[in-house]
C-alpha positions in Angstrom: -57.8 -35.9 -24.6 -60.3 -34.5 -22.4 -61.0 -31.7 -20.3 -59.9 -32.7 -17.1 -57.0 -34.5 -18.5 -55.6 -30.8 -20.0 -56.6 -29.2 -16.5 -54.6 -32.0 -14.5 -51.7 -32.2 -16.8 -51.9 -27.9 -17.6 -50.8 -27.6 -15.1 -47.6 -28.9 -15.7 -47.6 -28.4 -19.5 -48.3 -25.8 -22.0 -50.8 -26.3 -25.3 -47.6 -26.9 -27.0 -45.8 -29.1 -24.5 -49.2 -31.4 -24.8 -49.6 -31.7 -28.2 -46.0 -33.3 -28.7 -46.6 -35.4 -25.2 -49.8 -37.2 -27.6 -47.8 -37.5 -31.0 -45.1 -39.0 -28.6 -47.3 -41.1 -27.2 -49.3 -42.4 -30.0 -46.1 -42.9 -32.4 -44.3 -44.8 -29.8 -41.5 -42.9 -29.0 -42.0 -43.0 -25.3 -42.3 -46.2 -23.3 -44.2 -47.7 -20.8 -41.4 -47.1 -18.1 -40.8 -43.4 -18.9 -41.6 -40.5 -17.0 -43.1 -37.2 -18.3 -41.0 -34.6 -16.3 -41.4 -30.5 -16.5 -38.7 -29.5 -19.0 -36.2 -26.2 -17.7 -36.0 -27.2 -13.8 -32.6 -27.6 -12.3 -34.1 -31.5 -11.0 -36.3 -33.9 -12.6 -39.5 -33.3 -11.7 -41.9 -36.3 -12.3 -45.5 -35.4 -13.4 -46.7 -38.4 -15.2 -46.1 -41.9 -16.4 -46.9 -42.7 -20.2 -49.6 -45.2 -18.8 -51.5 -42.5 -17.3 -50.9 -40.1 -20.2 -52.3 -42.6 -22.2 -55.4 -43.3 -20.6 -56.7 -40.1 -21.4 -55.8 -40.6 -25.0 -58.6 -41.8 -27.5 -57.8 -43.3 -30.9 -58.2 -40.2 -33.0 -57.0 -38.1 -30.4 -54.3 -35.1 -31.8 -53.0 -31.8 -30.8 -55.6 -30.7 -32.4 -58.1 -32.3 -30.1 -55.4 -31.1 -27.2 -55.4 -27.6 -28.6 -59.3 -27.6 -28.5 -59.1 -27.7 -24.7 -58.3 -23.9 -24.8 -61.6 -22.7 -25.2 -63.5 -24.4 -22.1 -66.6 -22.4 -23.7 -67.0 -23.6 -27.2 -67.6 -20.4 -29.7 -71.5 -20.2 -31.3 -71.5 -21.0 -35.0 -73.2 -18.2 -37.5 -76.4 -18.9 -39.4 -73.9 -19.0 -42.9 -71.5 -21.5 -41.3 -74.6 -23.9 -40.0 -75.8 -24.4 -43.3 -72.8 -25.2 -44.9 -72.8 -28.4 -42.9 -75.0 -30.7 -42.9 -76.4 -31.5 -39.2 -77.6 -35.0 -38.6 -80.3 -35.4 -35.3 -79.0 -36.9 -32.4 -81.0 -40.9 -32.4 -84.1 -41.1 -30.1 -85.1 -44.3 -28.6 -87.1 -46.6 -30.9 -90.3 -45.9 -28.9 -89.8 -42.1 -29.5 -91.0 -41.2 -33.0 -89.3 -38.2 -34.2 -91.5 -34.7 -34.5 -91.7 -33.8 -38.0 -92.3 -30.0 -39.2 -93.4 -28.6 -42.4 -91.4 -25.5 -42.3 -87.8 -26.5 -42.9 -87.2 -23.1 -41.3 -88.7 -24.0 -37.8 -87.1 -27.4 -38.2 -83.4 -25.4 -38.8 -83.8 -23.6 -35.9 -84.7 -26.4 -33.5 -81.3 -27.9 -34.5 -78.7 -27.4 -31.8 -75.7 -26.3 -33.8 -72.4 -27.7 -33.7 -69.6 -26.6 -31.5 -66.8 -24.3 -34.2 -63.5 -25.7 -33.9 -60.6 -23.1 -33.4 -57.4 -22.4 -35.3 -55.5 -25.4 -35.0 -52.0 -23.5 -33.7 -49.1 -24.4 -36.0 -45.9 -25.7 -33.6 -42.4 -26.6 -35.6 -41.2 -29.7 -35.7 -38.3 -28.3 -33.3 -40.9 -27.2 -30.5 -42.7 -29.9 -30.7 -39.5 -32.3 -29.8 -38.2 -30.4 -27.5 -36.4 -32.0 -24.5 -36.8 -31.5 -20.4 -33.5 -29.5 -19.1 -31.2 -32.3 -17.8 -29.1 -31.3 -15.0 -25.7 -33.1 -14.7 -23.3 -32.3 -12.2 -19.8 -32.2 -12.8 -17.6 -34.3 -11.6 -15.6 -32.7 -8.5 -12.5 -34.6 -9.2 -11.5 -33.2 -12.2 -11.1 -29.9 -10.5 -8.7 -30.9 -8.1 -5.4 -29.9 -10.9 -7.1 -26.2 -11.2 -7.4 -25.7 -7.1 -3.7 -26.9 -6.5 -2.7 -24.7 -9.4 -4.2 -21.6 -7.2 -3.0 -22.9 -4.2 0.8 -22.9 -5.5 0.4 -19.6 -7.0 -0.6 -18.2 -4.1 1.5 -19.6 -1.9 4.6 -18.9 -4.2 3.3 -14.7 -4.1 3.1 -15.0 0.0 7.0 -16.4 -0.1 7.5 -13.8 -2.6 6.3 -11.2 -0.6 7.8 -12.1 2.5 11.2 -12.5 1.1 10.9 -9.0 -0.5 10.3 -7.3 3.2 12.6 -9.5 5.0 15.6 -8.6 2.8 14.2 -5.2 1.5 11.9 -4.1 4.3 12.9 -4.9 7.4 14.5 -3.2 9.7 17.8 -4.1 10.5 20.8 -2.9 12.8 24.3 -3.1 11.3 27.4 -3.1 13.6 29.8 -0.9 11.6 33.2 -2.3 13.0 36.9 -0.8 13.3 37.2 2.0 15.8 38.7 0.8 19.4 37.8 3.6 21.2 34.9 5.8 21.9 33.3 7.1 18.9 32.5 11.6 19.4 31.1 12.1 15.7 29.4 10.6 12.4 28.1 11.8 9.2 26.5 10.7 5.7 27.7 11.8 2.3 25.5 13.9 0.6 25.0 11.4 -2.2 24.1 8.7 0.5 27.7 6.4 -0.5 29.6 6.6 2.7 29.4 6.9 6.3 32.3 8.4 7.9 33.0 8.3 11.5 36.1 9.3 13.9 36.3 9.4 17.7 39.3 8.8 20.3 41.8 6.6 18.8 42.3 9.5 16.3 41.5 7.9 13.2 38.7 8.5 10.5 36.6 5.6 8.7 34.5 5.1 6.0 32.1 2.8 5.5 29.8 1.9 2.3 26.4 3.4 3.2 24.6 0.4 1.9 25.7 -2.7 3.8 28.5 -0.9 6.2 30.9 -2.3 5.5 34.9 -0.5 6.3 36.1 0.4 3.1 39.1 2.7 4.7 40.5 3.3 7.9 42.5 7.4 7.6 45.5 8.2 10.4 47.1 11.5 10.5 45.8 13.7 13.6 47.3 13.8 16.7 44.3 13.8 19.1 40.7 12.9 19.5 38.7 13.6 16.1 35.8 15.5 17.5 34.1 16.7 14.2 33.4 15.7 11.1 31.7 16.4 7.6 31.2 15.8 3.8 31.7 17.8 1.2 28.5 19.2 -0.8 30.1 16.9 -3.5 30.6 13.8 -1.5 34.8 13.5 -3.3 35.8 15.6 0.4 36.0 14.9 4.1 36.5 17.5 7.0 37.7 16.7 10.2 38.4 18.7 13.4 40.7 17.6 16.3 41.7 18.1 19.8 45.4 18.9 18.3 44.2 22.1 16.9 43.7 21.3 13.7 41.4 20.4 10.9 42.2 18.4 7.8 40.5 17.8 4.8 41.1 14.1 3.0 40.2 12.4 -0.3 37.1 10.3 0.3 38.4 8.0 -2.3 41.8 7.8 -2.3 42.0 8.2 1.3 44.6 10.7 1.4 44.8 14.2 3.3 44.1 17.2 0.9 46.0 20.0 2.9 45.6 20.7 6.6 44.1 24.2 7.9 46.2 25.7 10.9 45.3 28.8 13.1 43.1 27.6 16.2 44.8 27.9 19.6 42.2 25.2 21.2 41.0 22.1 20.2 38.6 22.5 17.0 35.2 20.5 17.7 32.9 22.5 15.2 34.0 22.2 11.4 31.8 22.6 8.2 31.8 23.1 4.2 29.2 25.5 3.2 26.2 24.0 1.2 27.7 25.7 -2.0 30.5 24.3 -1.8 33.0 27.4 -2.1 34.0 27.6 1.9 35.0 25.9 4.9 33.9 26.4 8.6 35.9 25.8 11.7 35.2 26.7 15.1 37.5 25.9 18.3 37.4 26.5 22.4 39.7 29.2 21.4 36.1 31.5 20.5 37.1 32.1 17.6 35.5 31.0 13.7 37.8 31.0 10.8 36.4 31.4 7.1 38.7 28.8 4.6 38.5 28.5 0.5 37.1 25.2 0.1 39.6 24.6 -2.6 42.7 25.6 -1.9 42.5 26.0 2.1 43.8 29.9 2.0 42.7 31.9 5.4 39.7 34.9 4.4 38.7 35.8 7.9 37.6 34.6 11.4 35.8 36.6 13.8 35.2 36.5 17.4 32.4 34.2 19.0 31.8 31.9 22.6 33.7 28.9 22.9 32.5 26.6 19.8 31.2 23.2 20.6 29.6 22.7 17.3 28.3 24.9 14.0 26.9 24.5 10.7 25.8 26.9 7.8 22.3 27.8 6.8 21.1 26.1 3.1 22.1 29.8 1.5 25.7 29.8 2.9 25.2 33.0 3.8 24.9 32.5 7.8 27.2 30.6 10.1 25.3 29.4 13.7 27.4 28.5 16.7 26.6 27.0 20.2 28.7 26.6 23.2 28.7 26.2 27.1 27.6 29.4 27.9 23.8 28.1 26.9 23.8 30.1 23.7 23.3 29.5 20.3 24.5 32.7 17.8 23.6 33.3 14.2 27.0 35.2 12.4 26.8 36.5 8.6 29.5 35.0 6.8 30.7 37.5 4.9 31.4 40.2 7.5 31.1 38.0 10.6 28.6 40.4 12.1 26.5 38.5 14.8 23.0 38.7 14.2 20.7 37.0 16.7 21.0 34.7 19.4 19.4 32.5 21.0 18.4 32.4 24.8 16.4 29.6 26.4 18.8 26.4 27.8 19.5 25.8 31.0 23.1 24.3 30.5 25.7 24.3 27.8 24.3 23.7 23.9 26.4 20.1 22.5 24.8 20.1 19.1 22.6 22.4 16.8 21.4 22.0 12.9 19.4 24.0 10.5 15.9 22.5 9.2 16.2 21.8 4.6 14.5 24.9 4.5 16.3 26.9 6.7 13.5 28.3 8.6 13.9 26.0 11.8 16.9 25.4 14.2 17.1 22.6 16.3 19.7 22.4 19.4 20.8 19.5 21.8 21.6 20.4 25.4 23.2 19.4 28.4 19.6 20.3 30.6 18.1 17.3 29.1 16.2 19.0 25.8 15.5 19.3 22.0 14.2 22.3 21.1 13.4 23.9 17.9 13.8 27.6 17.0 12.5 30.1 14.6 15.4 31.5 12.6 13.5 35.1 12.0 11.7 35.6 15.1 14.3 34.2 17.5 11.5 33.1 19.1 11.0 29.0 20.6 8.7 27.1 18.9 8.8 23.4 20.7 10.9 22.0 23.5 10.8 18.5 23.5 11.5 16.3 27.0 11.8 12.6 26.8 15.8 11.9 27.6 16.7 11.0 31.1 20.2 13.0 30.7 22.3 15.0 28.7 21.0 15.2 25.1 24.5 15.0 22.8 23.3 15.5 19.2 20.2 15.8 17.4 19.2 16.5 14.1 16.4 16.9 11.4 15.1 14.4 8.8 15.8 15.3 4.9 11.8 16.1 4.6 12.1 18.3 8.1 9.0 16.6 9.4 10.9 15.2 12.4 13.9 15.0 14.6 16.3 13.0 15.5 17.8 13.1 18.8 20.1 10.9 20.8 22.0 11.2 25.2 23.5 9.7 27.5 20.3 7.6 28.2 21.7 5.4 25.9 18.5 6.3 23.0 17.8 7.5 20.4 14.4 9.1 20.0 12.3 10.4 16.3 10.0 13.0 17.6 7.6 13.9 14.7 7.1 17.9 14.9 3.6 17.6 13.8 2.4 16.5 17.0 5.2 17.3 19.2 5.7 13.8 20.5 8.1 11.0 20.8 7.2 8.7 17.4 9.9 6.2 18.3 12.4 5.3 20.4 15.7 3.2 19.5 17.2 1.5 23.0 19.6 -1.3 20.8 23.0 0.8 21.1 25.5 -0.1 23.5 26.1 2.5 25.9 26.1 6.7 25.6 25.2 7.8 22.0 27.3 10.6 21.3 26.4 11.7 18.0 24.2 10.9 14.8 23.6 11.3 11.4 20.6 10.4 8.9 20.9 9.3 5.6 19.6 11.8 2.7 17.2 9.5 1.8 15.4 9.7 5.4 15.3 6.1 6.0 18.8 5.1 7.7 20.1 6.5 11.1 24.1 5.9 11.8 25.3 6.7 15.3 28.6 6.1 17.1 28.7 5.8 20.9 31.1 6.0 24.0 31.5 1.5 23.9 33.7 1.9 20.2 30.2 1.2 18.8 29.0 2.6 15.8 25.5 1.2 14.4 23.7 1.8 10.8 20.5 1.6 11.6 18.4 0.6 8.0 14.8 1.1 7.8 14.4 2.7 10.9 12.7 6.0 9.4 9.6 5.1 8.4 
């Protein structure tokens, strides 16, 4: 092959790619229609047909003669390696008579030497045959069963996932049914079972916590219920009525536990201490009395302001009051010495509650306002304005990040303390909302209202 055949087709093709493109050639394995393409690229790539390939080629052509176009210079033979060939003289025309010398020395040296041959390189047979990269593309329709494989899988985790928030998730409102008149207070169990409520038509109810539905309806006062509460263990219910009394029932048999008698007015403030051991009531009569939890024997009472609602700190140690004459007052249980109070409403106090940690006190009032108090200090720490009336009740969350407050505006509002602002407001309850309650696992507000509507709100504390 010559020169300019290795530079046109070197291009293309290494030493070793050419020296199997000749053996190919001259042993027949190619044809006269094929193509010599580059091998490794993506695409056929055509560089030569076999007829021009083998126009270069001569008769004794190799890969050795294809290898020899390496050297476009050809190496100078040493004096040893000359004479170990014989050189013939190139013929002159038969008119030219060849110069003859007597030193065969001078006649050596006039001789142009031969070109050396290089190294012949040594290829395997497996180089030598080796084959252009074909590129086959696969056939598309074969991966149609694998992308509506995916398809299903992911459509069947977006059902999934929407079924999970629609029946786990999402918010929902739950009308808690049975009481025919006005609704005045509501509570949780401590264990998160049962939602008890009572109001004007002087019966209690209890309702399963989880889907609200009535398990038992309770008769046995003789006036409005206007207070109520669980039990630390969740087995007890307290109630507090406008005939003076307050009664203490089974939660599941349904059945009163003994009945305490001793206020002169209507009882609207009534509580078991967190430790379980003692029982709270406070009436219009000013007065708090101090009841065994177990057995509902009188241990004291002491003198206070007209009670319109109390509740014990997390230690049981200090009872706090509120009434009409705009003041909330802190009272140590044991010798009912008062011990603070606290000055700052502009009207009468419905509703107060201590924080989980008992540091905080929050108090619901007639002037329109939530505010929050410290419990050492006395001192205000937020007063929170968003109700267009009377604020009834309000209360903290289980974690005491926020607080829950509801009026005669017909709302409910969760003010996070963080900020001081309104997070959420709730506008779905029929009528004034005179009391609520969250659940101990801070996601579930109940309320009861002035229509004989009582609501579970799930989800709603987010």
């Amino acid at each position: 092959m010559s020169n300019w055949m290795w530079r046109s087709l070197g291009q293309e093709f290494g030493p070793v790619e050419t020296i199997a493109l000749c053996d190919l050639a001259k042993n027949g394995t190619l044809g006269p229609d094929d193509e010599v393409c580059r091998s490794g690229s993506a695409q056929w790539v055509r560089v030569a047909t076999v007829p021009e390939l083998q126009k270069f080629l001569t008769p004794g052509s190799s890969g050795v003669a294809a290898t020899s176009m390496q050297s476009p210079e050809p190496a100078r033979e040493s004096p040893n390696e000359a004479s170990a060939a014989p050189v013939k003289p190139n013929p002159l025309p038969p008119e030219t008579k060849p110069q003859t010398t007597a030193d065969p020395a001078v006649a050596l040296k006039s001789t142009p030497p031969n070109p050396v041959k290089p190294l012949v390189t040594v290829v395997t047979a497996a180089q030598a045959t080796v084959r252009p990269h074909v590129y086959r593309p696969t056939n598309s329709s074969s991966s149609w069963p694998i992308i509506i494989v995916v398809a299903c899988i992911v459509l069947v985790c977006i059902l999934g996932a929407g079924c999970v928030w629609y029946c786990y998730m999402r918010p929902v409102i739950i009308p808690l049914m049975g009481p025919k008149k006005p609704v005045d207070c509501i509570a949780f169990s401590p264990d998160g079972r049962w939602i008890a409520s009572a109001g004007d038509d002087n019966a209690l109810y209890v309702y399963s916590a989880n889907d609200g539905t009535l398990r038992r309806t309770i008769q046995g006062h003789g006036g409005h219920i206007m207070a109520v509460n669980f039990s630390p263990d969740s087995q007890r219910v307290i109630t507090g009525s406008q005939d003076n009394t307050a009664k203490v029932w089974d939660v599941e048999k349904g059945v009163e536990v003994f009945t305490l008698h001793g206020h002169e007015k209507r009882v609207d403030g009534v509580a078991f201490s967190p430790d379980g051991t003692l029982i709270a009531t406070g009436a219009w009569d000013e007065s708090v009395r101090i009841w065994d939890a177990s057995t509902g024997k009188f241990k004291r009472d002491f003198k206070t302001h007209s009670v319109n609602c109390l509740c014990f700190t997390p230690d049981s140690k200090v009872i706090a009051t509120c009434s009409w004459d705009w003041t909330i007052r802190l009272y140590i249980v044991e010798n009912g010495e008062q011990r603070r109070a606290f000055v700052g409403h502009g009207n009468g106090v419905y509703a107060i509650a201590f924080s989980p940690d008992g540091l905080q006190l929050v108090s619901a009032s007639e002037d329109g306002t939530v505010r929050i108090w410290n419990v050492e200090t006395r001192k205000q720490v937020l007063k929170l304005e968003g109700h267009t009336g009377p604020v009834f009740d309000a209360t903290f969350t289980p974690d005491g990040k926020r607080v829950v407050s509801c009026g005669k505006d017909q709302t409910i509002k969760i003010w996070n303390l963080e900020t001081a602002n309104e997070s959420q407001t709730l506008i779905d309850h029929p009528g004034d909302v005179r009391s609520i309650a969250c659940n101990p696992d801070g996601r579930n507000i109940a309320s009861g209202g002035d229509k004989a509507a009582s609501l579970l709100w799930k989800r709603y504390l987010r």
